[in-house]
C-alpha positions as CSV (number, residue, x, y, z in Angstrom):
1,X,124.4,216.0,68.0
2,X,124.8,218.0,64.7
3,X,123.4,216.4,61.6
4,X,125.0,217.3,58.7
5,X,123.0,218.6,55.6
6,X,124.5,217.1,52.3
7,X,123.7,218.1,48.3
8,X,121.5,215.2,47.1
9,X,122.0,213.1,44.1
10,X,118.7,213.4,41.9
11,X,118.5,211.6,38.6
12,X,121.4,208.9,37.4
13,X,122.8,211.6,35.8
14,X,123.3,214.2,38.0
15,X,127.4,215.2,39.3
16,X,126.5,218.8,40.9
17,X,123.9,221.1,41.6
18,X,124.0,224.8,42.7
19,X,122.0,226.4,45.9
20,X,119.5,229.2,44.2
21,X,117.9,229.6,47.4
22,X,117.9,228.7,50.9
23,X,114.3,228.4,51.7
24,X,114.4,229.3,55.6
25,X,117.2,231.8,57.8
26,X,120.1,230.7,59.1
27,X,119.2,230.1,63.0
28,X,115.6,229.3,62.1
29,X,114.0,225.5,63.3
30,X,113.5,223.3,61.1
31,X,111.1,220.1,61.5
32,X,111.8,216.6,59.4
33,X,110.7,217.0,55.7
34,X,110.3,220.9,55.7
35,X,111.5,222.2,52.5
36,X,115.2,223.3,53.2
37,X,116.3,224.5,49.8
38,X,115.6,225.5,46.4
39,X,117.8,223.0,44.1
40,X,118.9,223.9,40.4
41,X,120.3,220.9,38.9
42,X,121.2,219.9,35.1
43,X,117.5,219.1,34.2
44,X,115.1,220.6,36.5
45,X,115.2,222.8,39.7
46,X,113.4,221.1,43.0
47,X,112.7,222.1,46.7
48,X,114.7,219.8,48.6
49,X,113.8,218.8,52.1
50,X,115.4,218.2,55.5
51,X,116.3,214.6,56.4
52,X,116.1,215.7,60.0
53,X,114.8,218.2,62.6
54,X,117.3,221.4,64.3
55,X,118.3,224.7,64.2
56,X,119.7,225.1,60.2
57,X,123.0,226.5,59.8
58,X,124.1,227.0,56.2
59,X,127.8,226.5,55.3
60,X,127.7,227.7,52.0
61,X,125.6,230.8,50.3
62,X,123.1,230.6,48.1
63,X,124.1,230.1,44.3
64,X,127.1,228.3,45.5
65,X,127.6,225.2,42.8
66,X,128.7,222.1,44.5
67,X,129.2,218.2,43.5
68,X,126.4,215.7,45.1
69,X,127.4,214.3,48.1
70,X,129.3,218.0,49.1
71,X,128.4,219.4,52.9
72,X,126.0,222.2,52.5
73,X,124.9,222.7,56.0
74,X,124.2,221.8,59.6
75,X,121.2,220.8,61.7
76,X,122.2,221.7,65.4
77,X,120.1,220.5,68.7
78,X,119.1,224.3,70.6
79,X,122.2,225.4,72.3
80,X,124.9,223.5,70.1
81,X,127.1,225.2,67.6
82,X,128.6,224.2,64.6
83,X,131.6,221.9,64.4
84,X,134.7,224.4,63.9
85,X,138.2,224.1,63.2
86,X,139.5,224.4,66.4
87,X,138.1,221.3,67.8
88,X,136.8,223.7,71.1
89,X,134.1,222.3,73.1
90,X,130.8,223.1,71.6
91,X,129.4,226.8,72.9
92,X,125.7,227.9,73.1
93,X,125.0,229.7,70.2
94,X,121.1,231.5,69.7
95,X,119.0,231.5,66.4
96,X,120.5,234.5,65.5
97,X,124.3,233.3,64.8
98,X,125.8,234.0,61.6
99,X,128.0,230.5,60.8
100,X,131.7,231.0,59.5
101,X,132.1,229.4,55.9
102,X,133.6,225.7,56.9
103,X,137.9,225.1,57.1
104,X,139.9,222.1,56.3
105,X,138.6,220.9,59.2
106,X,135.4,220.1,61.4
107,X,136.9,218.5,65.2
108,X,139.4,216.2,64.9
109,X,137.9,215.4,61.0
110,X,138.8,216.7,58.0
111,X,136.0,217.6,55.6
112,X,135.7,215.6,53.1
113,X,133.2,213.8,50.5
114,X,132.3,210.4,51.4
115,X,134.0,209.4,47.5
116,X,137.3,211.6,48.1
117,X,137.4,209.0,51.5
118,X,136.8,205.5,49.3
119,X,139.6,206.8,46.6
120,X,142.2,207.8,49.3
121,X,141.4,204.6,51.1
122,X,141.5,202.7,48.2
123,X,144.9,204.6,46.8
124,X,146.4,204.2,50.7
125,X,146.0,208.1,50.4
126,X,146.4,210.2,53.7
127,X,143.9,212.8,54.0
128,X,145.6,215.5,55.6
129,X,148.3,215.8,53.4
130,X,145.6,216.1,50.4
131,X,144.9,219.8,49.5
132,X,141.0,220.7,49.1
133,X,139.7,222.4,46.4
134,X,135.8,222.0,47.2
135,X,133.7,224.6,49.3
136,X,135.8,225.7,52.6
137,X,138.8,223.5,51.7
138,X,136.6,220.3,51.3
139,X,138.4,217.6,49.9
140,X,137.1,216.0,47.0
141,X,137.8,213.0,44.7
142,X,139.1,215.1,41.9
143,X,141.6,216.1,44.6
144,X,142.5,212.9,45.7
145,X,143.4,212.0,42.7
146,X,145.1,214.6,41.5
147,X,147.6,214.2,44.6
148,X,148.2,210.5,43.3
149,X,149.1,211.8,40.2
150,X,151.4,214.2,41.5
151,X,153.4,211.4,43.6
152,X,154.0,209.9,40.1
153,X,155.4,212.7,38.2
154,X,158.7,213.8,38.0
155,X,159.7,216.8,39.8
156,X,158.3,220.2,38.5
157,X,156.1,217.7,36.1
158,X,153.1,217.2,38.1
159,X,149.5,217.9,36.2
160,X,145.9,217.1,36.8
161,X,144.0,214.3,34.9
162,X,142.5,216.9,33.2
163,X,145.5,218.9,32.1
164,X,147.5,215.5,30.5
165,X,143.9,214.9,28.2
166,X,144.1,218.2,27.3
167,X,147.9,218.2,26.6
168,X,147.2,215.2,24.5
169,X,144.6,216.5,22.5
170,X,146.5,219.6,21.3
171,X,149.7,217.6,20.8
172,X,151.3,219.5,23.5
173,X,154.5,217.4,25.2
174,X,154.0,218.1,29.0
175,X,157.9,218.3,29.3
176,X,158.1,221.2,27.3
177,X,155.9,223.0,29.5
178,X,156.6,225.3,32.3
179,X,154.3,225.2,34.9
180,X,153.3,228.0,36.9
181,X,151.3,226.3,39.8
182,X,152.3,225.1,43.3
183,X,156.2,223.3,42.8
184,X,155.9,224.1,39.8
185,X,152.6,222.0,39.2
186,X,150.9,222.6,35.8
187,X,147.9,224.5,35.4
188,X,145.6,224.4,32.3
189,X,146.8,228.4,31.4
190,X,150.4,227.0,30.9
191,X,148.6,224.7,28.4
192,X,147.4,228.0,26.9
193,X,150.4,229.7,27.5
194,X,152.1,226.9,25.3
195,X,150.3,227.1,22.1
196,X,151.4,229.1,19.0
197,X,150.4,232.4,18.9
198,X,149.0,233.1,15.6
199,X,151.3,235.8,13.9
200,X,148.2,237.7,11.7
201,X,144.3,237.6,13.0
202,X,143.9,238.8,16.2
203,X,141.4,236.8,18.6
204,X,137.6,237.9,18.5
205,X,136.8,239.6,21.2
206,X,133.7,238.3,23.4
207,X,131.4,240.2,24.8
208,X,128.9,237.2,26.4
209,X,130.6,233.8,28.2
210,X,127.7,231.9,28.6
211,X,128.9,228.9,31.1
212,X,128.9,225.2,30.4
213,X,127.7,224.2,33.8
214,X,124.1,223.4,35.0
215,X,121.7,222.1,32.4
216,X,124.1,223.3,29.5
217,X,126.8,221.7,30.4
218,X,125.2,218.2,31.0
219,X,123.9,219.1,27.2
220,X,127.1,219.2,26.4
221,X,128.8,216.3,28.0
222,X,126.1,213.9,27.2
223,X,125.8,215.0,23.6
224,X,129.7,214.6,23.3
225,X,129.8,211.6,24.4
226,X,126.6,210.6,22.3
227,X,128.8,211.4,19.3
228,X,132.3,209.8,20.6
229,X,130.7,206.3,21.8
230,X,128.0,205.5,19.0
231,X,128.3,204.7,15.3
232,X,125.2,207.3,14.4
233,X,124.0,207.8,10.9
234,X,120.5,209.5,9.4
235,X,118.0,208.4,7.2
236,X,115.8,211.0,5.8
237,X,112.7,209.7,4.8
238,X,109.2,212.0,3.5
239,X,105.9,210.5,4.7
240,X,102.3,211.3,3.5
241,X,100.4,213.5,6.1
242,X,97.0,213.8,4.6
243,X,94.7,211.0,6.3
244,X,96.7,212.9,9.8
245,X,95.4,216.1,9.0
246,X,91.9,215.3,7.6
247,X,91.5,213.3,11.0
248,X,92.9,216.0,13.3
249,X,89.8,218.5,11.2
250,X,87.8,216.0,12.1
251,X,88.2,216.0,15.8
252,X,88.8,219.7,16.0
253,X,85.0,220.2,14.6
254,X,83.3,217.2,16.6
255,X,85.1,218.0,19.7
256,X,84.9,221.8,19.6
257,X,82.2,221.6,22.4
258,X,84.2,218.5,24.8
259,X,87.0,218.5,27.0
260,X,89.0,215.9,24.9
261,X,92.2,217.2,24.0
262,X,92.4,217.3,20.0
263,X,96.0,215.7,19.4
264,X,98.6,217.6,17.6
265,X,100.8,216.4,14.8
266,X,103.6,215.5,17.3
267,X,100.7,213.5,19.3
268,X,99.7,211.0,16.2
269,X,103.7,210.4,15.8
270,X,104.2,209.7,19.2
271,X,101.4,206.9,19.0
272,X,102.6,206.2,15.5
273,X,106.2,205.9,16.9
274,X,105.3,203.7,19.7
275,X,103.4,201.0,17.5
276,X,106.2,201.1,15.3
277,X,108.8,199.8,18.0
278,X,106.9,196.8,18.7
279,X,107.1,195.8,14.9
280,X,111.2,197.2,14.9
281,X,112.1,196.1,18.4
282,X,115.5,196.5,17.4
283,X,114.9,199.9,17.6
284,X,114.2,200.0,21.2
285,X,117.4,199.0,22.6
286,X,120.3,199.4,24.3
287,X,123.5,198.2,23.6
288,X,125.6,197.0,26.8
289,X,129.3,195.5,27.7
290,X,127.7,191.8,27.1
291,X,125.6,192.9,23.6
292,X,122.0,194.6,22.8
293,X,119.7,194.6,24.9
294,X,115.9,194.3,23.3
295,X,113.8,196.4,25.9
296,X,110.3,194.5,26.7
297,X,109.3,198.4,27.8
298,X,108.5,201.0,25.6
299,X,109.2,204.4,27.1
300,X,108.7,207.5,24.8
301,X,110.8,210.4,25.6
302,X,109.8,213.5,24.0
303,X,112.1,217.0,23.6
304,X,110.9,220.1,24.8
305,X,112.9,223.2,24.5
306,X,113.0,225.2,27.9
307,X,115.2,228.3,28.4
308,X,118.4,227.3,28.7
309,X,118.3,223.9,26.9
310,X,116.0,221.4,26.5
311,X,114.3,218.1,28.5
312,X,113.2,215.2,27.5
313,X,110.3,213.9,29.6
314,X,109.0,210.4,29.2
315,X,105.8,208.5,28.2
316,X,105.8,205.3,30.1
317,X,104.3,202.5,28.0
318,X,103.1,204.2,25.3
319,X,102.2,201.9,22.8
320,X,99.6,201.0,25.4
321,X,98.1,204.4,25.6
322,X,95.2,206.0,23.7
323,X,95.7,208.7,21.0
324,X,93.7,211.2,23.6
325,X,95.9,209.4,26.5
326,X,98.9,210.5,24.5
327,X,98.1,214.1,24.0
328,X,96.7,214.3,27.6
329,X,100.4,213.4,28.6
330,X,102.1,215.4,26.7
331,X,100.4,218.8,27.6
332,X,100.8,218.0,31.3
333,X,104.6,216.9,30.8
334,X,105.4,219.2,28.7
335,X,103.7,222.1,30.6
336,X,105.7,220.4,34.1
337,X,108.7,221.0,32.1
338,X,108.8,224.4,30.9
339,X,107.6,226.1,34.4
340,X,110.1,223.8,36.5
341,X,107.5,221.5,38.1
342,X,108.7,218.4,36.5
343,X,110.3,216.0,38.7
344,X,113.6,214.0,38.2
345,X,111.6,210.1,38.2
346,X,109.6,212.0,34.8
347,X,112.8,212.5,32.6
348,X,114.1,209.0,33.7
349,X,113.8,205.8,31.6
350,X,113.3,206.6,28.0
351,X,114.2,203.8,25.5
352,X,113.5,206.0,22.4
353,X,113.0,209.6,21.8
354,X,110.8,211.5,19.4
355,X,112.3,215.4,18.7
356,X,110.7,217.8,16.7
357,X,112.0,221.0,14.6
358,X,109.0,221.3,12.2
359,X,107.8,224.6,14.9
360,X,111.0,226.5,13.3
361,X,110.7,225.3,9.6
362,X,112.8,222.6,9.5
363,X,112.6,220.0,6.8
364,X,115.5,217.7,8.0
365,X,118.3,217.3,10.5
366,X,120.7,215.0,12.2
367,X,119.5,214.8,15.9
368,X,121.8,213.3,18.4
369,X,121.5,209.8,19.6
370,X,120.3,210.0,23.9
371,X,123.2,208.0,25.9
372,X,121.2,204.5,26.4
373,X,119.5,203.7,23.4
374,X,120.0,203.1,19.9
375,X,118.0,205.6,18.2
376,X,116.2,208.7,18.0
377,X,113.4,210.1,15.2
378,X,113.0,213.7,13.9
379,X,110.1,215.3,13.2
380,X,110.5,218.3,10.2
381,X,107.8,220.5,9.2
382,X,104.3,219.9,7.7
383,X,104.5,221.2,4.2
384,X,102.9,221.0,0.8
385,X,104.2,218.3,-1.7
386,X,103.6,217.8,-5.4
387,X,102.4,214.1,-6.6
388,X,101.5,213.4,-10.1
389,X,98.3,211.7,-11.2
390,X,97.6,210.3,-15.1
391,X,100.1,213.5,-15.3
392,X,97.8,215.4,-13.4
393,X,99.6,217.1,-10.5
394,X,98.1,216.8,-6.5
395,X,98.8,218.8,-4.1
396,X,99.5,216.6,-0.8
397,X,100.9,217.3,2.7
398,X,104.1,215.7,3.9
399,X,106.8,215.6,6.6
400,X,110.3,214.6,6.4
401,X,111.7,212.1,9.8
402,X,115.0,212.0,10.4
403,X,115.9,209.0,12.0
404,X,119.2,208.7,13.7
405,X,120.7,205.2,14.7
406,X,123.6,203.6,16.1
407,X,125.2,201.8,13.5
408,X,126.9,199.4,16.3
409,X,123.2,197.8,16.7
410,X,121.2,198.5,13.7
411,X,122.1,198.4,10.0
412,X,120.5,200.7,7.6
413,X,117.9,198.4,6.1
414,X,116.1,197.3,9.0
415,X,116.6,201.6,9.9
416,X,114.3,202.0,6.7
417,X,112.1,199.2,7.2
418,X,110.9,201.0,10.6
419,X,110.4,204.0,8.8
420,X,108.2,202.4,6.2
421,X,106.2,200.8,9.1
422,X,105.6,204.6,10.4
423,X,104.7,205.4,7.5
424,X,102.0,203.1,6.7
425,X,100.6,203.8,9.6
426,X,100.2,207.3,9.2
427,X,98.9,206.9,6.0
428,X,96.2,205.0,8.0
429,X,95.5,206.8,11.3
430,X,92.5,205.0,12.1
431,X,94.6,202.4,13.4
432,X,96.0,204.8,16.0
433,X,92.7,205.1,17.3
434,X,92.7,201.5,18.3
């Protein structure tokens, strides 16, 4: 019996991956947990492997971009073929075949996501009256619903979810607007169509359109929404670096001749960061339907840029860990993460984040709040400072942090009060090493 191959879900986060390689021919046997196919998702690309054991029949080429959930594929017993759209009795096929891209439908079933089934169920939708826009014809929820929506319009008013937000965020009365799809259905360009074209500058021209899908796009949406759902503010505060970088000396010379990791600046904030939270617990929260939530846990996520974006893996427990533990972590993490080795369960789970600019000169910034908790702390560069002494002036090393909070959980003085805890502790860094 054919077994079909579907697009996993990996991570919480993840709506749709794309196919940048298929790992073994079409035709060729597969055996139960044999890596199937190369996976690019919105934080990290992974082999995925077969749930089951036949001859692998792709439905979709590589580089195809599909939602979770989507059919990618078949696993056929020797001798069957593929479901097709003709509902004929299955024929022998050998390893060799070359499989049709898939039709509306597969038998006597239409193809469709296991979702686009629970809305039209739930909507008394009938499939087969439902026009797919997913790979072959698949029908989709976004489908689904758009067909509900186009049962309530008027005649020749019919328009996706997506085209009535847009409509309403350019002020544009739907209406007014011809539209230029199927019975007169419309389309996102009559949106376009319907604006005011300016009468002087002419439009720039573009010469790159870099695509807001994959990891950028998640960027994007998860950074939008950071912004739209949170009350975020910054506090810029400058912290003393010199007991930091007379102990980092310290362990560069005595452990010139180990295998101990000498921690980095970023490695005695992390730490510093960590111990700070269980003073500030406020701090490491999240704020839910029913209030804030104090997290017992303290998970440190950490920013490392990778072409393309950035990820943030994650330092379980880490005001539990040593100083060395800590850098030992976040070489291997951050190494995982910038050759594609890191898996999904490492970027999962982070109940505050630590990002740092100081690599590009960077005093301050505003960084941007990580859907799920309440805060987030910048790291700027380490740079010489002035202080004055019986009107003497000393040179010192210091740091701005930005720390950015949600205002719907924490107020700005208890903001500042963690700050002043990181603080004294750097000032101190002997107590990191406890």
């Amino acid at each position: 019996m054919a077994v079909e191959v579907l697009l996993p879900k990996i991570g919480l986060t993840m709506q749709e991956g794309t196919i940048d390689e298929w790992l073994v021919p079409t035709g060729a046997v597969v055996t139960e947990g044999e890596a199937l196919l190369r996976l690019a998702t919105d934080k990290v690309d992974v082999d995925v492997e077969a749930e089951a054991g036949g001859l692998f029949h792709p439905v979709v080429p590589a580089g195809t971009t599909v939602p979770a959930g989507a059919l990618i594929g078949w696993l056929l017993a020797e001798g069957e073929r593929p479901p097709d759209s003709a509902g004929e009795p299955a024929g022998a096929v050998t390893s060799t075949t070359t499989v049709a891209p898939p039709v509306d439908r597969v038998g006597d079933r239409l193809l469709s996501s296991p979702n686009a089934r629970r809305v039209a169920a739930a909507a008394d939708v009938d499939l087969t009256v439902v026009h797919g826009t997913g790979p072959g014809g698949r029908i989709v929820s976004e489908d689904v619903e758009d067909h509900i929506a186009s049962l309530a319009a008027p005649a020749g008013r019919a328009s996706s979810p997506l085209v009535r937000k847009l409509a309403k965020e350019r002020g544009i009365d739907l209406s007014e607007v011809n539209g230029t799809g199927p019975g007169g259905r419309i389309r996102r360009a009559d949106l376009d169509a319907a604006l005011p074209v300016p009468e002087t500058t002419a439009p720039a021209r573009s010469t790159e359109v870099i695509p807001l899908t994959g990891m950028r796009g998640t960027i994007a949406r998860r950074m939008h929404a950071s912004l739209q759902e949170m009350a975020q503010l910054t506090h810029g505060y400058e912290v003393r670096m010199d007991a930091v970088v007379s102990l980092r000396d310290r362990f560069k010379e005595e452990w010139s001749d180990s295998d101990l990791p000498v921690p980095s600046i970023n490695d005695f904030l992390l730490k510093a960061a960590a111990l700070a939270l269980r003073e500030h617990p406020l701090l490491n929260a999240t704020v839910r339907e029913d209030g804030i939530h104090l997290l017992d846990d303290i998970h440190l996520g950490f920013a490392v840029a990778v072409p393309g974006g950035l990820m943030v893996p994650v330092i379980e427990d880490a005001a539990e860990l040593s100083l060395a533990r800590i850098a030992e972590r976040t070489r291997a993490l951050a190494e995982a993460a910038r050759t594609g080795r890191i898996s999904p369960a490492q970027l999962e789970g982070a109940t505050f984040t630590v990002t740092s600019l100081g690599g590009y000169g960077v005093d301050f910034f505003t960084p941007v709040i990580n859907p799920g908790n309440v805060a987030i702390l910048g790291v700027g560069r380490l740079r010489d400072g002035v202080e004055w002494t019986d009107d003497k002036p000393l040179r010192t090393r210091v740091l701005t942090l930005s720390l950015t909070f949600d205002h719907r959980a924490v107020d700005g003085a208890p903001a500042a009060e963690y700050l002043r805890t990181l603080s004294e502790l750097l000032s101190r860094p002997l107590r990191l090493l406890v």
